[in-house]
Backbone as CSV, one residue per row, in Angstrom:
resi,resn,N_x,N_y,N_z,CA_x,CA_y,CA_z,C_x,C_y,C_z
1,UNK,-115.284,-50.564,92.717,-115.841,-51.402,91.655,-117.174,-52.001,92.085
2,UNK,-117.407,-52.306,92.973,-118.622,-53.300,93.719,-119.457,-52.364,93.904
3,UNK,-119.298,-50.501,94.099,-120.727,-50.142,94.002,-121.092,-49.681,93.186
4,UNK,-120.380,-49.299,91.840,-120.336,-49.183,90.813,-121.222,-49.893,90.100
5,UNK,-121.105,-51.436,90.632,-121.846,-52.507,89.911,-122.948,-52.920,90.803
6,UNK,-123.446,-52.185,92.028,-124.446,-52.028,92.591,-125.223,-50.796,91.964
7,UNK,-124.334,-49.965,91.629,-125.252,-48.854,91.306,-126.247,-48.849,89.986
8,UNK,-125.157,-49.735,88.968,-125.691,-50.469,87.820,-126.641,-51.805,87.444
9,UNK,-126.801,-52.111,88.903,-127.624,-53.512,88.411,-129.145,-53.487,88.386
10,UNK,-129.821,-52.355,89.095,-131.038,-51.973,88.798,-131.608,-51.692,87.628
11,UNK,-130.615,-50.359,86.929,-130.893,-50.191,85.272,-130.561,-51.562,84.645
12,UNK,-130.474,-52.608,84.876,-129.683,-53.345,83.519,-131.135,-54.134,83.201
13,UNK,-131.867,-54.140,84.278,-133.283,-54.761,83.957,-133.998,-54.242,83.062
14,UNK,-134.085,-52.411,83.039,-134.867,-51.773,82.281,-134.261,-51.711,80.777
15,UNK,-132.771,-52.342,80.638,-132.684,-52.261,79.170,-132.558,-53.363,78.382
16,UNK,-133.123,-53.404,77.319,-133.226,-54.770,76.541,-131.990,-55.103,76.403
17,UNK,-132.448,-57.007,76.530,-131.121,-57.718,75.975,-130.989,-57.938,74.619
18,UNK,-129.723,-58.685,73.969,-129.450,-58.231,72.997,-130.717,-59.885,72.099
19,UNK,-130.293,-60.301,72.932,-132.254,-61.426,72.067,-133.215,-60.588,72.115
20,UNK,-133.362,-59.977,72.885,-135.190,-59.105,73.185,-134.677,-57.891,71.348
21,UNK,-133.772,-57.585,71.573,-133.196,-56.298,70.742,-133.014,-57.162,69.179
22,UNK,-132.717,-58.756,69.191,-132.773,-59.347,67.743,-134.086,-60.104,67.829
23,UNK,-135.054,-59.726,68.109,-136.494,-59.961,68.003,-136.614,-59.417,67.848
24,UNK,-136.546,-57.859,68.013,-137.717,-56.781,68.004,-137.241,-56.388,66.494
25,UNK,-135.888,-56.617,65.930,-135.164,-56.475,64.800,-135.845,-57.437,63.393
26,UNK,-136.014,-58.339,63.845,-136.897,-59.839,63.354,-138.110,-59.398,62.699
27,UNK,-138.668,-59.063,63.862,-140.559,-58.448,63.879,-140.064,-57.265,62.391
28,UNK,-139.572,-56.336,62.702,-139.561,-54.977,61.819,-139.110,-55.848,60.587
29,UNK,-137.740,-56.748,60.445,-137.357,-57.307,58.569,-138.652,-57.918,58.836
30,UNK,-139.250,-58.748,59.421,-140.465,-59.293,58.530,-141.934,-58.291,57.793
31,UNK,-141.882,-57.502,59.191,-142.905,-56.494,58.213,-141.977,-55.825,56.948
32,UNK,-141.381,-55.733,57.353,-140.422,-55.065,56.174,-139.876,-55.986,54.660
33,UNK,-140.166,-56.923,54.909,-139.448,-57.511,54.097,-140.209,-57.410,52.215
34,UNK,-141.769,-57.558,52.631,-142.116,-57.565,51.069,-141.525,-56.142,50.636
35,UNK,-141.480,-55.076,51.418,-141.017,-53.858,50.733,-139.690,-53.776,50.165
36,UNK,-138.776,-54.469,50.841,-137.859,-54.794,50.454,-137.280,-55.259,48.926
37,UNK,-138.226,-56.506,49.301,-138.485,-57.494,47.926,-138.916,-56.742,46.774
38,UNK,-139.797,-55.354,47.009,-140.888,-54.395,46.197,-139.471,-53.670,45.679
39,UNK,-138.845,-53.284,46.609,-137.424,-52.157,46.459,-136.503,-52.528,45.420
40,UNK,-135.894,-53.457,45.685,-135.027,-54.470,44.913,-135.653,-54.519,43.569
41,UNK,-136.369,-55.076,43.489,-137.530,-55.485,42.038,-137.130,-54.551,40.990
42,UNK,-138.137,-53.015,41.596,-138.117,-52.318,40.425,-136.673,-51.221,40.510
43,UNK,-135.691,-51.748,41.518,-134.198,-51.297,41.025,-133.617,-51.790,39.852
44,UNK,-133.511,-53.229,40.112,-133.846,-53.783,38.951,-133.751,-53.612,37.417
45,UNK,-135.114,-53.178,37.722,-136.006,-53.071,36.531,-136.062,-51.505,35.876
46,UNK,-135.135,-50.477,37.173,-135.015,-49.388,36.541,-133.795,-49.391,35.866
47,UNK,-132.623,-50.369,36.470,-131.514,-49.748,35.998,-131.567,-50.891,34.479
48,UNK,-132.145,-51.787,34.355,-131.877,-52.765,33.331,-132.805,-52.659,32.025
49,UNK,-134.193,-52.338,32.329,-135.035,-52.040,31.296,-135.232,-50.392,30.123
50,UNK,-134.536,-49.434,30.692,-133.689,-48.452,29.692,-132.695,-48.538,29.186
51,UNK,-131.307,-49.794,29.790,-130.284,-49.792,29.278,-131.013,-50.936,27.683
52,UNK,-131.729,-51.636,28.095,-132.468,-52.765,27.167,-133.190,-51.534,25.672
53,UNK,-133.759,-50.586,26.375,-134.539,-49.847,25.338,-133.583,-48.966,24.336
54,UNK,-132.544,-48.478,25.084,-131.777,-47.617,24.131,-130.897,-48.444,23.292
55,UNK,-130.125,-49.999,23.413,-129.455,-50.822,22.841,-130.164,-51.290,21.886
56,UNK,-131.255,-51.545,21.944,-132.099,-52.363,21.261,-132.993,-51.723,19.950
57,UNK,-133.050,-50.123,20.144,-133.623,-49.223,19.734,-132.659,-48.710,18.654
58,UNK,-131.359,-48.278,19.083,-130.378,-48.279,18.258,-129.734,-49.619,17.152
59,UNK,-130.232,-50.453,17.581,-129.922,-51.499,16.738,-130.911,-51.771,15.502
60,UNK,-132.216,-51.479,16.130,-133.351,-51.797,15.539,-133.699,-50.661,14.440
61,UNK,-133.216,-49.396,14.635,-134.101,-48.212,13.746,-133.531,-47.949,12.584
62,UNK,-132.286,-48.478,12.507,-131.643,-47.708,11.721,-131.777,-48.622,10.277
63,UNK,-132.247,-50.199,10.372,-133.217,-51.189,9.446,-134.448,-50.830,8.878
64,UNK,-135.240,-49.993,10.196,-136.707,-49.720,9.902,-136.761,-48.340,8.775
65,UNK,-135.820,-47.263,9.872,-135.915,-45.976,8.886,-134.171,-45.402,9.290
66,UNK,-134.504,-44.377,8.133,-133.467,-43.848,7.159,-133.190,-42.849,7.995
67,UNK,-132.936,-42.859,9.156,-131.829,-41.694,9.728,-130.782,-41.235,9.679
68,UNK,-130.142,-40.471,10.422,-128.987,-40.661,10.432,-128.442,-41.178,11.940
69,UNK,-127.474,-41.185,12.231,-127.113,-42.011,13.243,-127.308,-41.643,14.845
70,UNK,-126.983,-39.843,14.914,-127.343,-39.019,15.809,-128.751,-38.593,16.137
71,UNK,-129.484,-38.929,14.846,-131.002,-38.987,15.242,-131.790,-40.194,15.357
72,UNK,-131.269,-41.453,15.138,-131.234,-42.482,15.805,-130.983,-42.904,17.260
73,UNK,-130.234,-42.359,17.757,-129.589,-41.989,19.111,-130.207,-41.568,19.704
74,UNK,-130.750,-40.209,19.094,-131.682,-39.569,20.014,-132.576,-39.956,20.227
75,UNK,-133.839,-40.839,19.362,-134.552,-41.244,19.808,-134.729,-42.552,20.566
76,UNK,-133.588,-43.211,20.485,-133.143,-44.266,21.899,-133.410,-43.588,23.187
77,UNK,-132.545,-42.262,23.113,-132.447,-41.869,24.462,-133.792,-41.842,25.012
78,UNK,-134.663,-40.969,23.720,-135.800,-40.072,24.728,-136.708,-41.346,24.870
79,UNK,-136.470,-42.682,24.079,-137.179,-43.885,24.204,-136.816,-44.326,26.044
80,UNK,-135.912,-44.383,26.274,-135.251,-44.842,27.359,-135.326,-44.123,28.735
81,UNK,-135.849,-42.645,28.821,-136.450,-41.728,29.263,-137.551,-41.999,30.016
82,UNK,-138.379,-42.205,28.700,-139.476,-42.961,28.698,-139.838,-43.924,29.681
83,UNK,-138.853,-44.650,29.997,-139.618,-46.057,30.218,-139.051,-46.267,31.696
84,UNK,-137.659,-45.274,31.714,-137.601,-44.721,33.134,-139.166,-43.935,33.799
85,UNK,-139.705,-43.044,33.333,-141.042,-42.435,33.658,-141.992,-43.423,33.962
86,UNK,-141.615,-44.470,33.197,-143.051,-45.266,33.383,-143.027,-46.514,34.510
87,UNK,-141.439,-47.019,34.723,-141.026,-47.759,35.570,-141.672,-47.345,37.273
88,UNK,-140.954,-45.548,37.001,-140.900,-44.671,38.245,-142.850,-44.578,38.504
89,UNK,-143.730,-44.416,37.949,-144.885,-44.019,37.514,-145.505,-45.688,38.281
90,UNK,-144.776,-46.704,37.867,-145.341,-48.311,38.367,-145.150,-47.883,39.492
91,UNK,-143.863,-47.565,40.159,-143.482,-47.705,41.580,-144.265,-46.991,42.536
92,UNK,-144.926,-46.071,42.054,-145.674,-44.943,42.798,-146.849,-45.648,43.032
93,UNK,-147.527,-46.168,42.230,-148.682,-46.768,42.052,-148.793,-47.873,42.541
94,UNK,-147.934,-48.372,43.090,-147.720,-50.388,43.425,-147.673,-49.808,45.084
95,UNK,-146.966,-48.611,44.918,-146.715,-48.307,46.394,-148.203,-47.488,47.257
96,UNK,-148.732,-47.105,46.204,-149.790,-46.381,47.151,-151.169,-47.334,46.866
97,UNK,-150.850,-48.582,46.064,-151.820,-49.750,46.536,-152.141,-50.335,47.730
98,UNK,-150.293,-50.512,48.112,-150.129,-51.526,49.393,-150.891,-50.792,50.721
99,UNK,-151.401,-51.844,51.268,-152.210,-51.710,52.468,-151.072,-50.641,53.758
100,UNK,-151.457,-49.964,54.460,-150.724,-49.528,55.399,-151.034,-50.184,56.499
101,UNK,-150.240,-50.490,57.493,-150.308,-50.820,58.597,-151.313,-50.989,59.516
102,UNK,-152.286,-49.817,59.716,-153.236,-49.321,60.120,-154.348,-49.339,59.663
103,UNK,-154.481,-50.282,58.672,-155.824,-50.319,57.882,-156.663,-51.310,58.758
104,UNK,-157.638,-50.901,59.463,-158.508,-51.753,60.090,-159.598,-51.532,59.743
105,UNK,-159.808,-51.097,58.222,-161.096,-50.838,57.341,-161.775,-49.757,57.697
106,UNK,-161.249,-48.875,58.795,-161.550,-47.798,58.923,-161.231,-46.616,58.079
107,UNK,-162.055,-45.586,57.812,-161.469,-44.294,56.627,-160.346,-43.904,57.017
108,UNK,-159.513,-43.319,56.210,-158.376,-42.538,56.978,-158.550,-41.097,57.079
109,UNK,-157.730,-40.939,58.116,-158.145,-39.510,58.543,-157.988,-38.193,57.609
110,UNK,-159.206,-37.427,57.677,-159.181,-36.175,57.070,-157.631,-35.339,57.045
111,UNK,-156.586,-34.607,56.258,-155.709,-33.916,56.899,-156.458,-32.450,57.375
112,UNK,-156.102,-32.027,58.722,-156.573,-30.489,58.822,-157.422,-30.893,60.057
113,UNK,-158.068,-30.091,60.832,-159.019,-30.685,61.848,-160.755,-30.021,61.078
114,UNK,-161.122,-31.090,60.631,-162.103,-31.190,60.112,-163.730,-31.742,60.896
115,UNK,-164.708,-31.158,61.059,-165.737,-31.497,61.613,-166.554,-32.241,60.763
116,UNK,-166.533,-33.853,60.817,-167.279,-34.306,60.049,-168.825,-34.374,60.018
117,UNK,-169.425,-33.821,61.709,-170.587,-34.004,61.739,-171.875,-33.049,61.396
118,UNK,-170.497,-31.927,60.751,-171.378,-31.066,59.810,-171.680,-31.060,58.413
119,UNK,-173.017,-30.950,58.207,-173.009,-31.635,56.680,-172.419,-30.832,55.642
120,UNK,-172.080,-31.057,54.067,-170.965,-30.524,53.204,-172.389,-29.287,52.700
121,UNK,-173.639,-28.665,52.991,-174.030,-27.741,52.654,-173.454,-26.161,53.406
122,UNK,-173.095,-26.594,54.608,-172.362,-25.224,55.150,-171.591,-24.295,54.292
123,UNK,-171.430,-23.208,54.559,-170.840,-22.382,53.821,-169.640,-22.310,54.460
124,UNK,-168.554,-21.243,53.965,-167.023,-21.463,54.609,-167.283,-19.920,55.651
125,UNK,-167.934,-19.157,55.219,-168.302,-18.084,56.057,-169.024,-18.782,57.427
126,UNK,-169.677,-19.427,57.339,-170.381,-20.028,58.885,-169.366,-21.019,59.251
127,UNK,-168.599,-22.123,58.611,-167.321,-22.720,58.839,-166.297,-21.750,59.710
128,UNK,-166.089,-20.756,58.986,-165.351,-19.780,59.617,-165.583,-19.676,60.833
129,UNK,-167.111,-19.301,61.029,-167.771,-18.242,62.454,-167.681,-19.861,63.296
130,UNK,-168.131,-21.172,63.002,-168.235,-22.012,64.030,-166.450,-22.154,64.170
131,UNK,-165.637,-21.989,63.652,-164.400,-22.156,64.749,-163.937,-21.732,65.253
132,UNK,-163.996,-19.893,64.931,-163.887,-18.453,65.662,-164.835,-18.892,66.993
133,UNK,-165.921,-19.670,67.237,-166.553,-20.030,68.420,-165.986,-20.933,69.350
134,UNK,-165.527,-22.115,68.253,-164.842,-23.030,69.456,-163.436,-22.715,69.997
135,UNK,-162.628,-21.448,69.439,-161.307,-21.004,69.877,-161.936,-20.365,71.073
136,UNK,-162.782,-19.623,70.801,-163.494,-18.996,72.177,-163.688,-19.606,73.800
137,UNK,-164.524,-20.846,73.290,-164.714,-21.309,74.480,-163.702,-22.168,75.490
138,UNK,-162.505,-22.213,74.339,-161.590,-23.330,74.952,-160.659,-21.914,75.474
């Protein structure tokens, strides 16, 4: 038992304790948390604002115009469709507002390995030949 627990007391330094491990847990919900708050929101707002459009739609049309009841319906649904698309359509858009992590006002990176210090008159034929060159030399 005793060298067992000699053999173990060196590693126990290199692994976090369980405070170091509910800090580092802390740090991540706080960055995390408006997303969270963002998550929740338009759950929300997806599952409650179509059930609102098709109830309300069906109640409402059949006063305004002369349907019949199944085509009343239907256009609840495709109303309710709708507003799922547009909910989903916010979320995309709210989400690719938010700042990333890494924004230190610098551009973000090109995808692909791109040479920016050539100007955009090059052709893709000499594009071509300058990277057929640099595979060469490396």
């Amino acid at each position: 038992f005793f060298r067992g627990f000699l053999f173990f007391l060196p590693f126990r330094f290199l692994m976090p304790t369980k405070l170091e491990e509910m800090q580092q847990f802390a740090a991540v919900l706080g960055r995390n948390q408006a997303v969270l708050r963002k998550l929740v929101k338009y759950s929300v707002v997806m599952f409650a604002m179509p059930l609102l459009t098709l109830f309300a739609l069906r109640d409402a049309l059949p006063s305004v115009v002369s349907w019949s009841s199944s085509t009343v319906d239907s256009v609840a649904a495709f109303a309710a469709v709708g507003v799922v698309q547009i909910v989903a359509v916010c979320y995309v858009v709210s989400a690719l507002r938010e700042p990333s992590d890494d924004d230190s006002g610098a551009p973000r990176p090109i995808v692909g390995n791109a040479d920016l210090s050539r100007d955009s008159t090059t052709s893709s034929a000499e594009a071509t030949e300058a990277t057929a060159e640099a595979k060469k030399t490396q």
